[in-house]
C-alpha positions as a Markdown table, in Angstrom:
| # | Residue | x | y | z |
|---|---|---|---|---|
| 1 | Unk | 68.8 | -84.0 | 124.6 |
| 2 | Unk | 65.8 | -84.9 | 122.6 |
| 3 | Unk | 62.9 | -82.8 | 123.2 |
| 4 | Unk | 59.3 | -84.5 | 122.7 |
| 5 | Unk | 56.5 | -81.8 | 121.0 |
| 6 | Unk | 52.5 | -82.7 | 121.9 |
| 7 | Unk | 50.5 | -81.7 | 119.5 |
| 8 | Unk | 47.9 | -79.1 | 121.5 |
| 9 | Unk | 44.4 | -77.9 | 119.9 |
| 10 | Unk | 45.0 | -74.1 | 119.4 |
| 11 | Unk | 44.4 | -72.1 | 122.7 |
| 12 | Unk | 40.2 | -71.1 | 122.3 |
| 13 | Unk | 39.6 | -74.2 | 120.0 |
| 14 | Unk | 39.4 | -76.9 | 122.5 |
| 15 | Unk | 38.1 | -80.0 | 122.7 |
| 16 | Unk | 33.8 | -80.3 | 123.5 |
| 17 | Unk | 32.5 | -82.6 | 125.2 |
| 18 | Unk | 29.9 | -84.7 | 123.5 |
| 19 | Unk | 26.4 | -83.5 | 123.1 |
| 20 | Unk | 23.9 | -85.1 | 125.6 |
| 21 | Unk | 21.6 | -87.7 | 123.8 |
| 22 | Unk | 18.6 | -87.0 | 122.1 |
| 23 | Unk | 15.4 | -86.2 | 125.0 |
| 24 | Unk | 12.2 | -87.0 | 123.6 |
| 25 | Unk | 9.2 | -87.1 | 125.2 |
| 26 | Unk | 7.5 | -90.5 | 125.0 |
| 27 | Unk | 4.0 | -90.9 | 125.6 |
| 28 | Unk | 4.3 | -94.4 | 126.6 |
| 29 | Unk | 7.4 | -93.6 | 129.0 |
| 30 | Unk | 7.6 | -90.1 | 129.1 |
| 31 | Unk | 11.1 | -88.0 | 130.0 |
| 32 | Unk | 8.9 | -85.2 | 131.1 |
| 33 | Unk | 5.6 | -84.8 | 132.5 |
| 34 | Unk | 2.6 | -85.5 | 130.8 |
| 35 | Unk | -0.7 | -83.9 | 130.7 |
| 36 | Unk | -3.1 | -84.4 | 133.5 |
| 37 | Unk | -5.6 | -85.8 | 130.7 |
| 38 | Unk | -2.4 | -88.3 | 129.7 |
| 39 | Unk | -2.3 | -89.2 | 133.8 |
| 40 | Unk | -5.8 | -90.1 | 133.7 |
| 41 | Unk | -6.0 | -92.0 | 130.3 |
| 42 | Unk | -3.0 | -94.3 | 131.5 |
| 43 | Unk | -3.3 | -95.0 | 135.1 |
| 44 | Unk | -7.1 | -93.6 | 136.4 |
| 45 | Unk | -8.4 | -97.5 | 135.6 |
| 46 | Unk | -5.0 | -99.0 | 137.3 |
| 47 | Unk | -5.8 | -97.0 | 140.4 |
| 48 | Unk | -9.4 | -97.2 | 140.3 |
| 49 | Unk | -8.9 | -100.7 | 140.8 |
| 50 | Unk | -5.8 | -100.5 | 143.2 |
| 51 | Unk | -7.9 | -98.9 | 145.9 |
| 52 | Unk | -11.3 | -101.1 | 145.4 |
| 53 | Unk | -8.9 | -104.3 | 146.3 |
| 54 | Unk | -7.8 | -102.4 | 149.4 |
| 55 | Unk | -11.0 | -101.0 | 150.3 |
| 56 | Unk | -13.6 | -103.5 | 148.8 |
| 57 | Unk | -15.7 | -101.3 | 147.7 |
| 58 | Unk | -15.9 | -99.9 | 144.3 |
| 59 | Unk | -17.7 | -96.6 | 145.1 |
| 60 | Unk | -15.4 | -95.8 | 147.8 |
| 61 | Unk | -12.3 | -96.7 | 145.2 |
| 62 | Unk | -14.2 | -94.6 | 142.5 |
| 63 | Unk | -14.4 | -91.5 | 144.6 |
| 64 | Unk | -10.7 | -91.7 | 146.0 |
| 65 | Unk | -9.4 | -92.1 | 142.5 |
| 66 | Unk | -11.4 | -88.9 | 141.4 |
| 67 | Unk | -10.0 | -87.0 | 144.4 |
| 68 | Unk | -6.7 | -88.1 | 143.7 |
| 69 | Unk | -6.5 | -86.1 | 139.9 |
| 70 | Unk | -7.9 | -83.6 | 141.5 |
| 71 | Unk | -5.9 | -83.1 | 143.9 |
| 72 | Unk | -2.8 | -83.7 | 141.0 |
| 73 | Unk | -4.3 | -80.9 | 139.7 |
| 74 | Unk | -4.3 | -78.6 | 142.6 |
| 75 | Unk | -1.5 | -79.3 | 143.3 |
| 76 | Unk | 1.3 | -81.0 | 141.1 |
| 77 | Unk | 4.2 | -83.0 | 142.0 |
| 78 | Unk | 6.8 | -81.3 | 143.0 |
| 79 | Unk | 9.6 | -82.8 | 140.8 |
| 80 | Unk | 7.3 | -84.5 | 137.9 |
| 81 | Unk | 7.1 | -87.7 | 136.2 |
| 82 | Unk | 9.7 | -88.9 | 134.0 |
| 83 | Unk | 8.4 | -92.3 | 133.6 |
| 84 | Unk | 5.1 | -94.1 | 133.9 |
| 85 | Unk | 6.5 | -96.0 | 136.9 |
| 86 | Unk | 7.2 | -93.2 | 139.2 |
| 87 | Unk | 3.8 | -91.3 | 138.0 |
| 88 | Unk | 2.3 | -94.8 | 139.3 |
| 89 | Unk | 4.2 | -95.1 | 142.4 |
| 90 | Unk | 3.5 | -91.4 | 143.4 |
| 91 | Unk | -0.2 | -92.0 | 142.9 |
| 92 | Unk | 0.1 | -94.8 | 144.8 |
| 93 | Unk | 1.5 | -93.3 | 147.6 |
| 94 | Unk | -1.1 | -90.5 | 147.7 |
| 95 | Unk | -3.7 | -92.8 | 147.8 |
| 96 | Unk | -2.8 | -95.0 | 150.2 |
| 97 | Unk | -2.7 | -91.6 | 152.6 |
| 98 | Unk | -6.4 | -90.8 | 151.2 |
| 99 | Unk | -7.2 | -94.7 | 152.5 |
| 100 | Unk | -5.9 | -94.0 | 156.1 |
| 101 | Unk | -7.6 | -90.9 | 156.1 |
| 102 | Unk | -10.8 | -92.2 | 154.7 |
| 103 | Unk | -10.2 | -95.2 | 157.2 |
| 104 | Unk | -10.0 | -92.4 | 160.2 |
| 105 | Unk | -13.3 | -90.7 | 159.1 |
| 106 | Unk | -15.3 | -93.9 | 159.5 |
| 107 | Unk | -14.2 | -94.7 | 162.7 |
| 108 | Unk | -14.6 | -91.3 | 164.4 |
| 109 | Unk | -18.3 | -91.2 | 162.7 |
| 110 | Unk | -18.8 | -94.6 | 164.3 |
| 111 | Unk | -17.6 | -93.4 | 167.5 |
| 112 | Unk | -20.0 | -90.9 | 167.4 |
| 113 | Unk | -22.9 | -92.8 | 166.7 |
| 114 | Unk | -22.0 | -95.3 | 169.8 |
| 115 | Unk | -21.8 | -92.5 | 172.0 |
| 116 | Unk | -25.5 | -91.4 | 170.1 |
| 117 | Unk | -26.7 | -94.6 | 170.7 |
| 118 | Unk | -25.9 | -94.8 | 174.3 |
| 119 | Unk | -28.2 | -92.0 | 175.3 |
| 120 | Unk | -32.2 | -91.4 | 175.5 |
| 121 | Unk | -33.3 | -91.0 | 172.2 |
| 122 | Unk | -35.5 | -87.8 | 174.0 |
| 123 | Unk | -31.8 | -86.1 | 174.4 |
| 124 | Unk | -30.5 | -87.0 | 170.7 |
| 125 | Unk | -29.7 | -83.9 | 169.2 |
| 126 | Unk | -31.1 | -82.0 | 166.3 |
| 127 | Unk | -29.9 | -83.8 | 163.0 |
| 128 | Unk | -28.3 | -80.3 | 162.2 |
| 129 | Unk | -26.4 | -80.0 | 165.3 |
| 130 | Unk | -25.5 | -83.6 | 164.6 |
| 131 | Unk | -24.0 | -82.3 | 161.3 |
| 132 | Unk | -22.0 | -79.5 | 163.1 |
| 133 | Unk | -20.7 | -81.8 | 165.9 |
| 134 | Unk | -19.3 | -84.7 | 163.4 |
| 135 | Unk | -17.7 | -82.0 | 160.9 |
| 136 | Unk | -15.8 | -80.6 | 164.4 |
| 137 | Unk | -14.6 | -84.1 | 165.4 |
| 138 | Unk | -13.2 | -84.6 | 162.2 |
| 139 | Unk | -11.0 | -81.7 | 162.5 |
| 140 | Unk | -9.5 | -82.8 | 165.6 |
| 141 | Unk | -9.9 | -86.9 | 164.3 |
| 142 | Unk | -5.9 | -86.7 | 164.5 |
| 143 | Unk | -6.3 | -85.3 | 168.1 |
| 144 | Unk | -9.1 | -87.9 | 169.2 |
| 145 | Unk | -7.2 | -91.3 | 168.1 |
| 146 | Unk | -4.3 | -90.7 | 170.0 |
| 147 | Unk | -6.3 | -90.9 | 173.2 |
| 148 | Unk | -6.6 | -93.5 | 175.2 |
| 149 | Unk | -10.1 | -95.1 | 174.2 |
| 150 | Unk | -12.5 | -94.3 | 177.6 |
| 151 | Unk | -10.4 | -90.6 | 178.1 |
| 152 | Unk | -12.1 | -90.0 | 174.0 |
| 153 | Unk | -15.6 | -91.3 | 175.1 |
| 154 | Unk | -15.7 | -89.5 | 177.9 |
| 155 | Unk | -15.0 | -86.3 | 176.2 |
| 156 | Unk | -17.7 | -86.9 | 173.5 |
| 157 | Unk | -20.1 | -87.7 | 176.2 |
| 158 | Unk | -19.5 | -84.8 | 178.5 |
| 159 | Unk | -18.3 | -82.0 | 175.9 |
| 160 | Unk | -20.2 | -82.8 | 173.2 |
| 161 | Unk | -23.4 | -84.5 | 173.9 |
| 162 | Unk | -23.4 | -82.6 | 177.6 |
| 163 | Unk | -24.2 | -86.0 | 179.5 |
| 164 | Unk | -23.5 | -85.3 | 183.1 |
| 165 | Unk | -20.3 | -86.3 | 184.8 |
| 166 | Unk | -21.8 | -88.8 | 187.0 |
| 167 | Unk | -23.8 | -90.3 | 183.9 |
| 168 | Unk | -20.2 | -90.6 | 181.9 |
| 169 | Unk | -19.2 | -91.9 | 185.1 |
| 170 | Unk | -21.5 | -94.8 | 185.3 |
| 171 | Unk | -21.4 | -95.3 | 181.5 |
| 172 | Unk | -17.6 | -96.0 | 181.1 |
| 173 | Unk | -17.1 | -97.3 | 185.4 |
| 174 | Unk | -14.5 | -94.0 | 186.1 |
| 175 | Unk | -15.5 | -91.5 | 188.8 |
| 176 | Unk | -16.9 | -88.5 | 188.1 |
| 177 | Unk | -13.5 | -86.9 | 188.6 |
| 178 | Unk | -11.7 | -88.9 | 186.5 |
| 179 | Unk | -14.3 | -87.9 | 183.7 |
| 180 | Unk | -13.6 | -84.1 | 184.3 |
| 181 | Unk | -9.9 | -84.8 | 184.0 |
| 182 | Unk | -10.1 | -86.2 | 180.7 |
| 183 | Unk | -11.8 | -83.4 | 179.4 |
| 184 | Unk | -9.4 | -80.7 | 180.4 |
| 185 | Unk | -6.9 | -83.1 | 179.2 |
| 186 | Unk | -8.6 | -82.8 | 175.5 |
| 187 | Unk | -9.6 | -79.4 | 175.7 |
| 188 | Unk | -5.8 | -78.8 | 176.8 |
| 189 | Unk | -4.5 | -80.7 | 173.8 |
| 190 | Unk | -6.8 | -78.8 | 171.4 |
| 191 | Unk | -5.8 | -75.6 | 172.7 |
| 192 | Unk | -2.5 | -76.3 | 172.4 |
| 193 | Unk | -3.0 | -77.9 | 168.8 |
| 194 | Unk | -4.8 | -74.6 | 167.4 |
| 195 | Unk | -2.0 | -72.1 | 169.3 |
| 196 | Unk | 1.0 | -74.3 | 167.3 |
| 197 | Unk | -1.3 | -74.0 | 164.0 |
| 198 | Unk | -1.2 | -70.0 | 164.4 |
| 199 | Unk | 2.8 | -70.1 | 165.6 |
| 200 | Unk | 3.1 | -71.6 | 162.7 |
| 201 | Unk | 0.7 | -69.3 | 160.4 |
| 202 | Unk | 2.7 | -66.8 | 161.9 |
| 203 | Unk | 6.1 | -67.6 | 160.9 |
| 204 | Unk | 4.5 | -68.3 | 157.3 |
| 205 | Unk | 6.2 | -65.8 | 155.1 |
| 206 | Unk | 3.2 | -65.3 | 153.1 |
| 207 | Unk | 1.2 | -64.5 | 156.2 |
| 208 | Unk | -0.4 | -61.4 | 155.8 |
């Protein structure tokens, strides 16, 4: 019988695996993430101009772009860059969220000053209170724009700007009951909005 010998590395002397290839960072397509101030140098212009052809208008454009390194800066992403591509897509992305918001803003302010304009200008409210009342709508904007259009006029008219019911009424061709449903229909949702923001507050770990 012929017996056939492999030749075997010595037991603690085995083969390695190759080492990985060399990783360096590359300023023009980095591995790794660059500095915020390399961010900015190589894609603030890009973006600038990325949002003034979807908004058409340069200041607008000019002030998202700002927000959005600042916002890089508050708060990075998660995973990096590890190329110029992704930091541009990701940017990209973040804007286009700022846009909708942005977008959502101007359309409850207009809202607002429709319902302003539809009363006596002897009833228009203080500029200050003005203030106070557009700052509050624009924390429940979200809330708002999923309502059916007459059901969010009537609730600015009644809630906010205290017309009567039967004014409402008249304004938007509802009854006067229909008008004080639609207001404990918002103030329902908003309730319900601010008691799942604590729930969830409260099941926050950090939560102290």
């Amino acid at each position: 019988m012929i017996t056939i010998y492999r030749q075997c590395a010595p037991l603690g002397r085995l083969p390695q695996p190759p080492p990985p290839p060399n990783r360096t960072v590359n300023p023009q397509g980095y591995l790794s993430t660059p500095s915020i101030e390399t961010l900015y140098h190589e894609h603030h212009g890009w973006l600038r101009g990325w949002l003034q052809r979807r908004l058409g208008n340069a200041a607008d454009a000019a002030d998202l772009a700002h927000d959005a390194f600042l916002r890089l800066i508050h708060k990075p992403a998660p995973r990096g860059f590890g190329s110029p591509g992704e930091a541009r897509a990701y940017l990209r992305s973040m804007a286009q969220g700022m846009c909708i918001n942005l977008w959502h803003r101007r359309e409850i302010e207009q809202a607002w000053l429709d319902t302003l304009a539809a009363r006596p200008e002897a009833c228009a409210p203080s500029a200050e209170r003005q203030a106070i009342v557009l700052e509050a709508l624009q924390e429940i904007g979200a809330l708002l724009r999923d309502l059916p259009p007459k059901a969010a006029q009537a609730f600015l008219m009644a809630a906010v700007c205290e017309v009567p019911s039967t004014d409402v009424a008249a304004e938007l061709h509802i009854s006067p009951r229909m008008v004080r449903k639609y207001v404990a229909q918002v103030m329902l949702r908003c309730m319900l909005t601010e008691a799942a923001a604590t729930a969830s507050a409260l099941r926050d770990p950090t939560f102290a």
